[in-house]
Chimera marker file (.cmm) of the C-alpha trace (Angstrom):
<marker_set name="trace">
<marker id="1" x="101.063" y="106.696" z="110.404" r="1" g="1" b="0" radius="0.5"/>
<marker id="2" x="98.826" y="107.605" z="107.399" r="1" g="1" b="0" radius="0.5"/>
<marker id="3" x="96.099" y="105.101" z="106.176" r="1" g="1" b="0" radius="0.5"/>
<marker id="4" x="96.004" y="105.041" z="101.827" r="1" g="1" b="0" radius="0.5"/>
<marker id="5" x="94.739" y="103.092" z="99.552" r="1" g="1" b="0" radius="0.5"/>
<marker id="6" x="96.251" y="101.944" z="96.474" r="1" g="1" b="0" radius="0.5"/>
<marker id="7" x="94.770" y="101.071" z="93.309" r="1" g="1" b="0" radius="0.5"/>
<marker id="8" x="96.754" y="97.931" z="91.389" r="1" g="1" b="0" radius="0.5"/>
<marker id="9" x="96.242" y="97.011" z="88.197" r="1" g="1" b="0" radius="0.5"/>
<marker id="10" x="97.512" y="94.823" z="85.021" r="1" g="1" b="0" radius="0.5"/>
<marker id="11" x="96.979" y="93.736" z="81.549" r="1" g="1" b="0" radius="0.5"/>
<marker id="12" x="100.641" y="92.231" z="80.321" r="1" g="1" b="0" radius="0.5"/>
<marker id="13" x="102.479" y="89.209" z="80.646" r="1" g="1" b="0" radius="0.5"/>
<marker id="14" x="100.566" y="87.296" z="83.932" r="1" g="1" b="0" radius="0.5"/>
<marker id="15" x="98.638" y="90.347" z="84.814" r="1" g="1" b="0" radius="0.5"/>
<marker id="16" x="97.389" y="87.919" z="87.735" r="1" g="1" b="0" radius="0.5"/>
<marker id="17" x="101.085" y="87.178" z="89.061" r="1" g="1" b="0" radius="0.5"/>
<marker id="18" x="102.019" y="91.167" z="88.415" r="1" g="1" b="0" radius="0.5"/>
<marker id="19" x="99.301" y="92.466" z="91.071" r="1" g="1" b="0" radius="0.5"/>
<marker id="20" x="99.882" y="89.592" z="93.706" r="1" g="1" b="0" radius="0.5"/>
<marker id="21" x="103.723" y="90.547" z="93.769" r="1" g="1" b="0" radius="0.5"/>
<marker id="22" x="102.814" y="93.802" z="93.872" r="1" g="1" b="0" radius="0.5"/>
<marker id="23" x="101.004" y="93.343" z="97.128" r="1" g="1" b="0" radius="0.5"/>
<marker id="24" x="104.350" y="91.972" z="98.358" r="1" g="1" b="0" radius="0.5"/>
<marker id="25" x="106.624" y="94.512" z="96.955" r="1" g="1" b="0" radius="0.5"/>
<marker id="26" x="104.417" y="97.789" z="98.583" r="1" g="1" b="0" radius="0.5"/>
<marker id="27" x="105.057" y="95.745" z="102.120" r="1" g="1" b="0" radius="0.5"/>
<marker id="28" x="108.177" y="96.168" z="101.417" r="1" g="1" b="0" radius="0.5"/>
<marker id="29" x="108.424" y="99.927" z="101.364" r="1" g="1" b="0" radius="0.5"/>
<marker id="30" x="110.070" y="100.988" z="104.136" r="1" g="1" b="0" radius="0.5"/>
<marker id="31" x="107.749" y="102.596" z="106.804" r="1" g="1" b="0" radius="0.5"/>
<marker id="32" x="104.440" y="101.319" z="104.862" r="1" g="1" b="0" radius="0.5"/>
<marker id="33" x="102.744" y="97.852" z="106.152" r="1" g="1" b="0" radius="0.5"/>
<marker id="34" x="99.623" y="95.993" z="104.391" r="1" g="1" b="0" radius="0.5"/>
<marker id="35" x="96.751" y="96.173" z="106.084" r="1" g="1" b="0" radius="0.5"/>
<marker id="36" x="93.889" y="94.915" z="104.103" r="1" g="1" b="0" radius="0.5"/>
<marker id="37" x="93.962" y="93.190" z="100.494" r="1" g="1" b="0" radius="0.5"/>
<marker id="38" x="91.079" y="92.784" z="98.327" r="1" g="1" b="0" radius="0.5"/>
<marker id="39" x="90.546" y="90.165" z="95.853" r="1" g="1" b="0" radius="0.5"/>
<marker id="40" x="91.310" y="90.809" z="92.060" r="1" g="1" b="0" radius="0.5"/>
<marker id="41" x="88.982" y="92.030" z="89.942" r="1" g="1" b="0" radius="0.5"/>
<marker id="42" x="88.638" y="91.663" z="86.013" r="1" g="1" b="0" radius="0.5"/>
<marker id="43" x="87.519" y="94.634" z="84.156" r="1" g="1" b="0" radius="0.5"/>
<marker id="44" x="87.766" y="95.976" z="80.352" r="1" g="1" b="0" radius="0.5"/>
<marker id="45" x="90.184" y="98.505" z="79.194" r="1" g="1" b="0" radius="0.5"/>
<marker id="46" x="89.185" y="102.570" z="79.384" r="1" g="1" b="0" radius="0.5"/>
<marker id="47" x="90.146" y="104.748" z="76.818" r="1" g="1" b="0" radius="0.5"/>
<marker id="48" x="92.616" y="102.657" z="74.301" r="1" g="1" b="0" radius="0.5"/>
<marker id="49" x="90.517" y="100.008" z="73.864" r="1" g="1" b="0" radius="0.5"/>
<marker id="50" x="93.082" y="97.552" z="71.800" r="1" g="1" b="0" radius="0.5"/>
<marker id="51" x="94.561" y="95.571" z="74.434" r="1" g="1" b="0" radius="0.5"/>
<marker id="52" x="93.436" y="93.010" z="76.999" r="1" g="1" b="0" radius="0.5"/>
<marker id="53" x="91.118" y="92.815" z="80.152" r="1" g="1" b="0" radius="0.5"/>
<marker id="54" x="92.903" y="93.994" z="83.331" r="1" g="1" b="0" radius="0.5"/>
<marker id="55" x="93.322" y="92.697" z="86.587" r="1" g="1" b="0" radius="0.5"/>
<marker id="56" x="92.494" y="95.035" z="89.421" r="1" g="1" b="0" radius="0.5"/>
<marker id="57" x="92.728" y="95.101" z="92.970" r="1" g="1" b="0" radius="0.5"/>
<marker id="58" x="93.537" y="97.525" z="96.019" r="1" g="1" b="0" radius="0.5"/>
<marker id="59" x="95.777" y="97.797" z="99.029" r="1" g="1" b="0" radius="0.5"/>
<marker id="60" x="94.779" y="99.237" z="102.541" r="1" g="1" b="0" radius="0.5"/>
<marker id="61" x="98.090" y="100.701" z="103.739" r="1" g="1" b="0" radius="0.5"/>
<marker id="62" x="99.505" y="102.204" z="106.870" r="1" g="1" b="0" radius="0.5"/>
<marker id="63" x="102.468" y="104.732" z="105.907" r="1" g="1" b="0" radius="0.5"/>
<marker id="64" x="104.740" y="106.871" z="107.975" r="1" g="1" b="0" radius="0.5"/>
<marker id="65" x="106.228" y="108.175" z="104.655" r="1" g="1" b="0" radius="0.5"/>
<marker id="66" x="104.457" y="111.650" z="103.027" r="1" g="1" b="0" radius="0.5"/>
<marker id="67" x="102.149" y="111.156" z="99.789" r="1" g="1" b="0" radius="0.5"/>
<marker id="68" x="105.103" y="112.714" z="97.620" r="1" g="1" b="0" radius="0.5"/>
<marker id="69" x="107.441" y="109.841" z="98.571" r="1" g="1" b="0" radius="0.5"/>
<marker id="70" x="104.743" y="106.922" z="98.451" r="1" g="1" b="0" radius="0.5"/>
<marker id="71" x="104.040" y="108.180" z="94.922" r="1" g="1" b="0" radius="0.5"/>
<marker id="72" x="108.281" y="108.064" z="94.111" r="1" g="1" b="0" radius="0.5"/>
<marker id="73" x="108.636" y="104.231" z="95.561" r="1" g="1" b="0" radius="0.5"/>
<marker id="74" x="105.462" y="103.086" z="93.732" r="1" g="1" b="0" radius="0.5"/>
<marker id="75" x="107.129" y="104.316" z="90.827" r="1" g="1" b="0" radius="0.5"/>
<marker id="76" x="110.210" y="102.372" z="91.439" r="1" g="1" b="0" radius="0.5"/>
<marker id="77" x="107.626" y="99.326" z="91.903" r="1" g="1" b="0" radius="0.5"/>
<marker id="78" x="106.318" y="99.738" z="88.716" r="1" g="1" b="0" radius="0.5"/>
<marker id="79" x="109.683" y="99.931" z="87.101" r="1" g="1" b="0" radius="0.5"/>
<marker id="80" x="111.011" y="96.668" z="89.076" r="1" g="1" b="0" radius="0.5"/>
<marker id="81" x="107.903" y="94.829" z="87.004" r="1" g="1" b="0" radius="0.5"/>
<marker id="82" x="108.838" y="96.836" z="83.235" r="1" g="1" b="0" radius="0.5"/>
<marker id="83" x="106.356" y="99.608" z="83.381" r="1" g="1" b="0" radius="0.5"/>
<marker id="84" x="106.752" y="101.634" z="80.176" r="1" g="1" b="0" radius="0.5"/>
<marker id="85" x="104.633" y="104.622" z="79.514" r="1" g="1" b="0" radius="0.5"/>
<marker id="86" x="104.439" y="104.293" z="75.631" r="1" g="1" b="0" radius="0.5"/>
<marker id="87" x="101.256" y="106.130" z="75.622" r="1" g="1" b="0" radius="0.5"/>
<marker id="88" x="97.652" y="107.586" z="77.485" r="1" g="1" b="0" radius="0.5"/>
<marker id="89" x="95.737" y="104.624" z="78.637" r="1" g="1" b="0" radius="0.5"/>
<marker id="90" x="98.703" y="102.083" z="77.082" r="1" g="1" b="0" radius="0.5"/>
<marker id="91" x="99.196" y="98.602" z="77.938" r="1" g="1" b="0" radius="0.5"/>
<marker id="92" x="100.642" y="98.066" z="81.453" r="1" g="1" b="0" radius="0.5"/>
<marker id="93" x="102.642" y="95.117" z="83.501" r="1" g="1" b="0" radius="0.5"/>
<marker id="94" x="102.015" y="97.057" z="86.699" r="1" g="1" b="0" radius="0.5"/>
<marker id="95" x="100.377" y="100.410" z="86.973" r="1" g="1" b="0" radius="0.5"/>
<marker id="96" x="99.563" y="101.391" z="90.966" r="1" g="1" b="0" radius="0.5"/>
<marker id="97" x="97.814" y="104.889" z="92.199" r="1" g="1" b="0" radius="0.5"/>
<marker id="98" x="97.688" y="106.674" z="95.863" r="1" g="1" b="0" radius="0.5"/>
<marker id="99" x="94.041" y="106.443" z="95.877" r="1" g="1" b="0" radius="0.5"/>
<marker id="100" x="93.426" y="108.144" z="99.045" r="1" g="1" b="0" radius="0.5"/>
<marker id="101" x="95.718" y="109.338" z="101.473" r="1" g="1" b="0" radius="0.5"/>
<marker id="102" x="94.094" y="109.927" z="104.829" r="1" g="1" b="0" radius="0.5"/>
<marker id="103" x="91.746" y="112.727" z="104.383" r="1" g="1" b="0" radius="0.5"/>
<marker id="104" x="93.963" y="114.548" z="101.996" r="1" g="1" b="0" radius="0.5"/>
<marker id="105" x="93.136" y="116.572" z="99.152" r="1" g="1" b="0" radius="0.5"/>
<marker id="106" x="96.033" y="117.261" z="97.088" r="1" g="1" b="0" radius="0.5"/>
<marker id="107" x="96.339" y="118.809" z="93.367" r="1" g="1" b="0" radius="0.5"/>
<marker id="108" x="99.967" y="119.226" z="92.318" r="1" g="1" b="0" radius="0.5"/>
<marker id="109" x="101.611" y="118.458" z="88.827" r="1" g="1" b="0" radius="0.5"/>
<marker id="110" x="102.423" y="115.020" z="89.864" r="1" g="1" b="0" radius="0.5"/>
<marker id="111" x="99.893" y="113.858" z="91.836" r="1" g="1" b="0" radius="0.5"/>
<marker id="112" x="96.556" y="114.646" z="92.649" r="1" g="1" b="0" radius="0.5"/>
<marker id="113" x="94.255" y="113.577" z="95.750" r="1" g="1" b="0" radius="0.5"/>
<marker id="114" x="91.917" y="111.640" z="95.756" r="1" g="1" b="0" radius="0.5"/>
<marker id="115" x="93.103" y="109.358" z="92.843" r="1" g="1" b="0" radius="0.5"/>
<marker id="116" x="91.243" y="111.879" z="90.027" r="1" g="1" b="0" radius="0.5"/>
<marker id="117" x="88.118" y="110.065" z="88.550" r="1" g="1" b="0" radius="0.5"/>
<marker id="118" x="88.386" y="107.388" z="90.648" r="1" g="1" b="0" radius="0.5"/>
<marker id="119" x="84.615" y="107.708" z="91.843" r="1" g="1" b="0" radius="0.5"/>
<marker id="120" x="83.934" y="107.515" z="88.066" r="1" g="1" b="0" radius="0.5"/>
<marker id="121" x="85.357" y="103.639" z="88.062" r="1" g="1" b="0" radius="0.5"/>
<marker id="122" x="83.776" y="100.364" z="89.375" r="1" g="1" b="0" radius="0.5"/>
<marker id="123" x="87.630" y="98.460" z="89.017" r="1" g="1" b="0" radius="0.5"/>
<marker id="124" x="88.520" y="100.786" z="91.797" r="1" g="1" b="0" radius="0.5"/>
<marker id="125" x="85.576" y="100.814" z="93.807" r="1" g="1" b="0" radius="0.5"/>
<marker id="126" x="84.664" y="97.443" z="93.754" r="1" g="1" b="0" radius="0.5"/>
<marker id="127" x="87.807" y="96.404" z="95.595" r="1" g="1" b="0" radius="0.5"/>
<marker id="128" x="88.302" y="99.453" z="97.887" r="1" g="1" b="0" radius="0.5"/>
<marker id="129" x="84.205" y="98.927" z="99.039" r="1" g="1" b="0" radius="0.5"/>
<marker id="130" x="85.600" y="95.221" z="99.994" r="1" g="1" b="0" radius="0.5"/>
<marker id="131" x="88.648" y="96.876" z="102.189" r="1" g="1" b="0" radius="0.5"/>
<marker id="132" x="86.945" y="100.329" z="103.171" r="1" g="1" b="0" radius="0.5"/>
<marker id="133" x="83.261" y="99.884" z="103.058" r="1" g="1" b="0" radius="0.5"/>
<marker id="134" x="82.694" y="103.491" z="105.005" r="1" g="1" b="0" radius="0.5"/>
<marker id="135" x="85.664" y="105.377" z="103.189" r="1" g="1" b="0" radius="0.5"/>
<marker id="136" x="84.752" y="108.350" z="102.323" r="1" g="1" b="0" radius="0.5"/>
<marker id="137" x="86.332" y="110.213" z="99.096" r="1" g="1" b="0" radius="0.5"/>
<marker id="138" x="87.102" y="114.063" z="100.474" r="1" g="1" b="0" radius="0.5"/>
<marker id="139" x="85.089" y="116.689" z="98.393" r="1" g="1" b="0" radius="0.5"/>
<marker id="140" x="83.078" y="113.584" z="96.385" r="1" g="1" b="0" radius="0.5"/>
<marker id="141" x="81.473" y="111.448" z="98.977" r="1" g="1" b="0" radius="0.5"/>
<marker id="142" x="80.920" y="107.693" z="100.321" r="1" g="1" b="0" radius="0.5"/>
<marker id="143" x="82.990" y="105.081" z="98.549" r="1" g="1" b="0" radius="0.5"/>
<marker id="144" x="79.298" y="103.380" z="98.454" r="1" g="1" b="0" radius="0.5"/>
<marker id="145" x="77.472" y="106.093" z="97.272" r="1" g="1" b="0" radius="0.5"/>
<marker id="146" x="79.708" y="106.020" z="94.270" r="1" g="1" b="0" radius="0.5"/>
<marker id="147" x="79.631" y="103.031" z="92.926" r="1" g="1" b="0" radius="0.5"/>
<marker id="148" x="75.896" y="102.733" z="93.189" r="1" g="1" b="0" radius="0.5"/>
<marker id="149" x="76.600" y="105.027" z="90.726" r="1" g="1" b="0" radius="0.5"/>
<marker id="150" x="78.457" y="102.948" z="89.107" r="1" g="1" b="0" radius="0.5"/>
<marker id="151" x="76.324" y="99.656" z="88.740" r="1" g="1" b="0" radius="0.5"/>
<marker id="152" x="76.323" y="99.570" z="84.899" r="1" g="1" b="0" radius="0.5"/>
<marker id="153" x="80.327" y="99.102" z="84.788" r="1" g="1" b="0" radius="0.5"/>
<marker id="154" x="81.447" y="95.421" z="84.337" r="1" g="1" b="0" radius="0.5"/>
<marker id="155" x="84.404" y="94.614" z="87.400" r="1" g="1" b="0" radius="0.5"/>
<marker id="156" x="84.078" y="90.827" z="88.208" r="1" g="1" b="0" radius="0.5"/>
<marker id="157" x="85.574" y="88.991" z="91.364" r="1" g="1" b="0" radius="0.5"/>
<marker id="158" x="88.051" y="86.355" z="89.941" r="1" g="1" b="0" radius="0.5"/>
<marker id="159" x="89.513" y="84.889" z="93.064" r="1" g="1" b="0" radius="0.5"/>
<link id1="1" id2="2" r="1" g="1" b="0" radius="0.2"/>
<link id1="2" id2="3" r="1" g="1" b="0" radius="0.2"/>
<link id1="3" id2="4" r="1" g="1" b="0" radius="0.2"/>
<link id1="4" id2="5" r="1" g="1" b="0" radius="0.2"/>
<link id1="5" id2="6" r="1" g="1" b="0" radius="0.2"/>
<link id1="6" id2="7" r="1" g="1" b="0" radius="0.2"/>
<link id1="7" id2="8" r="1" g="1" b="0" radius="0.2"/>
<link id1="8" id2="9" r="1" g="1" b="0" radius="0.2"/>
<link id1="9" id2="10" r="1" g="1" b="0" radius="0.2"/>
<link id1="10" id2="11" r="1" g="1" b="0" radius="0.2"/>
<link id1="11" id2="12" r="1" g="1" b="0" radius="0.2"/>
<link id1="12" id2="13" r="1" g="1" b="0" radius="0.2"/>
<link id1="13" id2="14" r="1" g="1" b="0" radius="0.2"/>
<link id1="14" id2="15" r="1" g="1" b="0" radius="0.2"/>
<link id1="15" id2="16" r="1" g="1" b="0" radius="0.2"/>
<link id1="16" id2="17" r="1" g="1" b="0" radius="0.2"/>
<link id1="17" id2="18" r="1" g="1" b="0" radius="0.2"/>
<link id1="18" id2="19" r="1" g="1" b="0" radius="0.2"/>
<link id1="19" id2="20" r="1" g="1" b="0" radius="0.2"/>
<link id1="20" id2="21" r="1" g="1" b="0" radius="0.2"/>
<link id1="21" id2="22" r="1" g="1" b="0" radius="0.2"/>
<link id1="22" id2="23" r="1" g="1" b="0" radius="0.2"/>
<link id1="23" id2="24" r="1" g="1" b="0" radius="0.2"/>
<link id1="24" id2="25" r="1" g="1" b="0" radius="0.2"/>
<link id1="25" id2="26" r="1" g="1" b="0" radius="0.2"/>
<link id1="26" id2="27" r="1" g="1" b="0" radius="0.2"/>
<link id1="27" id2="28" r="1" g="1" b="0" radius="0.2"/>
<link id1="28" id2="29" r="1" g="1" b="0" radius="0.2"/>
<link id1="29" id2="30" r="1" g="1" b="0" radius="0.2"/>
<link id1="30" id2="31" r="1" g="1" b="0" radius="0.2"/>
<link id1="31" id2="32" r="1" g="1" b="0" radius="0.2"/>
<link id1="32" id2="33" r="1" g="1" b="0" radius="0.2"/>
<link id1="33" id2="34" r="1" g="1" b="0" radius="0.2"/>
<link id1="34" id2="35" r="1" g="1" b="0" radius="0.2"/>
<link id1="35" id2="36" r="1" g="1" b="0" radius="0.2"/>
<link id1="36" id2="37" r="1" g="1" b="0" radius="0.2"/>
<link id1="37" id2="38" r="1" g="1" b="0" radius="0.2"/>
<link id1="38" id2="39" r="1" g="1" b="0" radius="0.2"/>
<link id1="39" id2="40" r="1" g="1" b="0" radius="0.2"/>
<link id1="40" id2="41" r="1" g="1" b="0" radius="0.2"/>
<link id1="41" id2="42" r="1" g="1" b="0" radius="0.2"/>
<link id1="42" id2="43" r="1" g="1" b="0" radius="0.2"/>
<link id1="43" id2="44" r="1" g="1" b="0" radius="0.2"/>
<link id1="44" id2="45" r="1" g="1" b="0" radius="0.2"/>
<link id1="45" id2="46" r="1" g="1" b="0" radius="0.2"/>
<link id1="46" id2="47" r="1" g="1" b="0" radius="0.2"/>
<link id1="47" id2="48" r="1" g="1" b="0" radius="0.2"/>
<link id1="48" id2="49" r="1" g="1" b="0" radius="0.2"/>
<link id1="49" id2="50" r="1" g="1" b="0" radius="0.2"/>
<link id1="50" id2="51" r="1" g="1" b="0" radius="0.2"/>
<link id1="51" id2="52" r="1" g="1" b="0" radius="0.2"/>
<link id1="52" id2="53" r="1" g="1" b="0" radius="0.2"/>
<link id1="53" id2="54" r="1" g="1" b="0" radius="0.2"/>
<link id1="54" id2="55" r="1" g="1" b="0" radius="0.2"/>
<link id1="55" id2="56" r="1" g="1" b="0" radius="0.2"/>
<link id1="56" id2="57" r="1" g="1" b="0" radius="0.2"/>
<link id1="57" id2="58" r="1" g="1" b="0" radius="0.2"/>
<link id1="58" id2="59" r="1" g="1" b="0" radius="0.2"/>
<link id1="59" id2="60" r="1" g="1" b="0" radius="0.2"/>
<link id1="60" id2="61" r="1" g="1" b="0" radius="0.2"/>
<link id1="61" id2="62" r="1" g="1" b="0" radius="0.2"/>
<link id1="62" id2="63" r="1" g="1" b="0" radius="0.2"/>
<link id1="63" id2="64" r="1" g="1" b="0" radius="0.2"/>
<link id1="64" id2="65" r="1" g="1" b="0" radius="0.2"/>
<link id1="65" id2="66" r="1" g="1" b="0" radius="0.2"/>
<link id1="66" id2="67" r="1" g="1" b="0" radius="0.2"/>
<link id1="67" id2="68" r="1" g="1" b="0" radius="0.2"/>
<link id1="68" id2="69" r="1" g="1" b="0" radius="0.2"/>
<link id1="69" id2="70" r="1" g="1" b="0" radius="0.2"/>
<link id1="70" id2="71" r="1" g="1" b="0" radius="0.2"/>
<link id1="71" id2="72" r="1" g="1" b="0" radius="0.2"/>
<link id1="72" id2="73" r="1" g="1" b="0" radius="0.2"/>
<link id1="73" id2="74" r="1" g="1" b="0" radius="0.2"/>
<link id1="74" id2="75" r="1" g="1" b="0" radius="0.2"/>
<link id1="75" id2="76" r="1" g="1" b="0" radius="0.2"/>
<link id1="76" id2="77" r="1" g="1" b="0" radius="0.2"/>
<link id1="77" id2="78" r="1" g="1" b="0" radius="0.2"/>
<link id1="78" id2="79" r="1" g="1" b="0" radius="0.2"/>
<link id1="79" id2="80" r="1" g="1" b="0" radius="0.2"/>
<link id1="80" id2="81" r="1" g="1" b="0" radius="0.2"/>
<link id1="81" id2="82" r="1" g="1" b="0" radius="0.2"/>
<link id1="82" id2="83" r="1" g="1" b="0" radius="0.2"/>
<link id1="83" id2="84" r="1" g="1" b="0" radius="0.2"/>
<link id1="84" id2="85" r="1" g="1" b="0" radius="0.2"/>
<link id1="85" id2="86" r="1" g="1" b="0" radius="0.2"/>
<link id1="86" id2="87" r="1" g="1" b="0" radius="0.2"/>
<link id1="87" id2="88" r="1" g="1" b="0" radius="0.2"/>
<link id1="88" id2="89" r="1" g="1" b="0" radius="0.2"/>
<link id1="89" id2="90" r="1" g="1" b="0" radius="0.2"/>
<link id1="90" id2="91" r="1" g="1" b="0" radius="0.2"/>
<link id1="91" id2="92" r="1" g="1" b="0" radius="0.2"/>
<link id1="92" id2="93" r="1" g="1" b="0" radius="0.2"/>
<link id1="93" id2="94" r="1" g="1" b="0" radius="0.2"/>
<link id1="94" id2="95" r="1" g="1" b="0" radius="0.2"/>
<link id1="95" id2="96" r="1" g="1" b="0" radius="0.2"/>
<link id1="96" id2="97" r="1" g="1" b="0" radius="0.2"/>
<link id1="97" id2="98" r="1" g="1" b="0" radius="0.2"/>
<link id1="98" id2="99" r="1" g="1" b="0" radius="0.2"/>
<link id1="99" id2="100" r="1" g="1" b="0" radius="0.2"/>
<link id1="100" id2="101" r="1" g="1" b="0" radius="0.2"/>
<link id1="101" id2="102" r="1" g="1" b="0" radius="0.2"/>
<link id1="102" id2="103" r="1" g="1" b="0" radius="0.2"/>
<link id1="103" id2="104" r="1" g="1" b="0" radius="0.2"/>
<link id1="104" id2="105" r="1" g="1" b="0" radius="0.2"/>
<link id1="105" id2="106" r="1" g="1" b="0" radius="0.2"/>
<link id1="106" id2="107" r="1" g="1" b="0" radius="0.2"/>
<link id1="107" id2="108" r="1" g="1" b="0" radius="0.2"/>
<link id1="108" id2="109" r="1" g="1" b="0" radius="0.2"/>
<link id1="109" id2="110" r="1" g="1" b="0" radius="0.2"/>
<link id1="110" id2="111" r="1" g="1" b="0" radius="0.2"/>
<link id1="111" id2="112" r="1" g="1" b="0" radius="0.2"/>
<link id1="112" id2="113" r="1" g="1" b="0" radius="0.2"/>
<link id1="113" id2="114" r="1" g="1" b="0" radius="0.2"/>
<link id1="114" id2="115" r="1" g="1" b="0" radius="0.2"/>
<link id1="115" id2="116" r="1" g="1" b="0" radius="0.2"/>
<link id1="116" id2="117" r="1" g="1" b="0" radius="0.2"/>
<link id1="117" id2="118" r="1" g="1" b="0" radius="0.2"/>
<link id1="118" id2="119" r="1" g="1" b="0" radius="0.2"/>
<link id1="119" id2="120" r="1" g="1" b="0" radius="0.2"/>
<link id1="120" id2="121" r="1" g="1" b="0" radius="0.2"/>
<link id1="121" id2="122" r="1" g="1" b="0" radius="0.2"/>
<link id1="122" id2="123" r="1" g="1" b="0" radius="0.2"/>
<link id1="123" id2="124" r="1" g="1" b="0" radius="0.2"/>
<link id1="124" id2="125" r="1" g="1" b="0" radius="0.2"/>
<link id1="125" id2="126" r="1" g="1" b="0" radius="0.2"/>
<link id1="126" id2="127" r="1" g="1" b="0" radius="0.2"/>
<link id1="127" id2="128" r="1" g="1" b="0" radius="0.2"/>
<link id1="128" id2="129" r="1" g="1" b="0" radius="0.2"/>
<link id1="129" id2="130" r="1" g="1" b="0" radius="0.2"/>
<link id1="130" id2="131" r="1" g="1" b="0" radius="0.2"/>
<link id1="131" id2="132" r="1" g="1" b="0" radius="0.2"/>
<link id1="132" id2="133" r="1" g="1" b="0" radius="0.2"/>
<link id1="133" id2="134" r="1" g="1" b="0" radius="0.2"/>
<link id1="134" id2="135" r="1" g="1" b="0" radius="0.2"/>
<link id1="135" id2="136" r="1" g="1" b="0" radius="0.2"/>
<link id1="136" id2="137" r="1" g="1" b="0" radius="0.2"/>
<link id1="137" id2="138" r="1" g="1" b="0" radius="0.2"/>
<link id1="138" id2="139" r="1" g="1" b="0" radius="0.2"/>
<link id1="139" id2="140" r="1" g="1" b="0" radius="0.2"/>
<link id1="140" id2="141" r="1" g="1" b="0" radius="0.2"/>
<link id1="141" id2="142" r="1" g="1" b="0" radius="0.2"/>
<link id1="142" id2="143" r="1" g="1" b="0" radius="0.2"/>
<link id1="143" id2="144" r="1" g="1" b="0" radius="0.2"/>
<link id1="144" id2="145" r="1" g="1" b="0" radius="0.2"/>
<link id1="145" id2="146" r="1" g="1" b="0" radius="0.2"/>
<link id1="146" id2="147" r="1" g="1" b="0" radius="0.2"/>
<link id1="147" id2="148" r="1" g="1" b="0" radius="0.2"/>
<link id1="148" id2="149" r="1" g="1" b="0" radius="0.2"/>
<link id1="149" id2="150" r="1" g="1" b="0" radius="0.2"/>
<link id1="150" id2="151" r="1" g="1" b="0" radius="0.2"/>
<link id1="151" id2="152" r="1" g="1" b="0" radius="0.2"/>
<link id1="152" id2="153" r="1" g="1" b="0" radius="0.2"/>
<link id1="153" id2="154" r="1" g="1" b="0" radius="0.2"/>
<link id1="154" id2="155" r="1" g="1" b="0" radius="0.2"/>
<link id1="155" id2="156" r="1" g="1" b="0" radius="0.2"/>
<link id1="156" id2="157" r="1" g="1" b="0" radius="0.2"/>
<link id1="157" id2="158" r="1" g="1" b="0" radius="0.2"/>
<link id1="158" id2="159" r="1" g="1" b="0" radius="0.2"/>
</marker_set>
């Protein structure tokens, strides 16, 4: 078994209700159990900026299923809730990133590892500090250190 994280987040129709069920639907996966949930976070949009706040969170999982596949049924997740991909940065129902899988570093076409820019972003690191306080982010460093670095980024605990 593998330990990842994964990085959930929302902005459309209930973005609260989207990222609970999404909890529900990666326990589903076969091989893959929850471990840890953090709370939900609220954060502003990156990039397009004309669209509402999102609702963050992350999962600590425990997979027996390679990164490749993970990445394939969180797809399929995010299609169950009406993920579209209109555009860069767009809108989302659902969107959900392999964060970190195990110590592995990872740079293909379709998925990189770590979760690129990840130790740039206080949504993500806020709730992966409250599951993985010592996780450490191959070839960047401690999930800590990094959002220190982060400390001017606006994530807020909602529940």
């Amino acid at each position: 078994m593998t330990v990842a994280y994964v990085g959930i987040g929302s902005n459309l129709d209930q973005p609260q209700d989207h990222v609970r069920l999404a909890f529900e639907d990666l326990a589903r996966i076969p091989g893959t159990s929850v471990v840890k949930r953090s709370s939900l976070y609220r954060s502003g949009p990156l990039g397009y900026a004309d669209q509402p706040d999102f609702v963050n969170a992350v999962a600590e999982i425990e997979t027996s299923l390679p990164a490749s596949r993970l990445l394939a049924e969180l797809k399929a997740i995010e299609a169950r809730h009406g993920r579209h991909r209109s555009f860069k940065n767009a809108p989302r129902t659902l969107d959900l990133d392999i964060l970190l899988y195990g110590d592995t570093t990872l740079n293909l076409a379709h998925l990189t590892l770590p979760h690129p820019r990840m130790h740039e972003r206080a949504f993500v690191l806020k709730p992966l500090y409250e599951v993985a306080p010592h996780a450490l982010i191959p070839g960047i460093g401690t999930v800590k250190d990094c959002l220190e670095k982060t400390s001017e980024q606006k994530a807020e605990r909602i529940d």
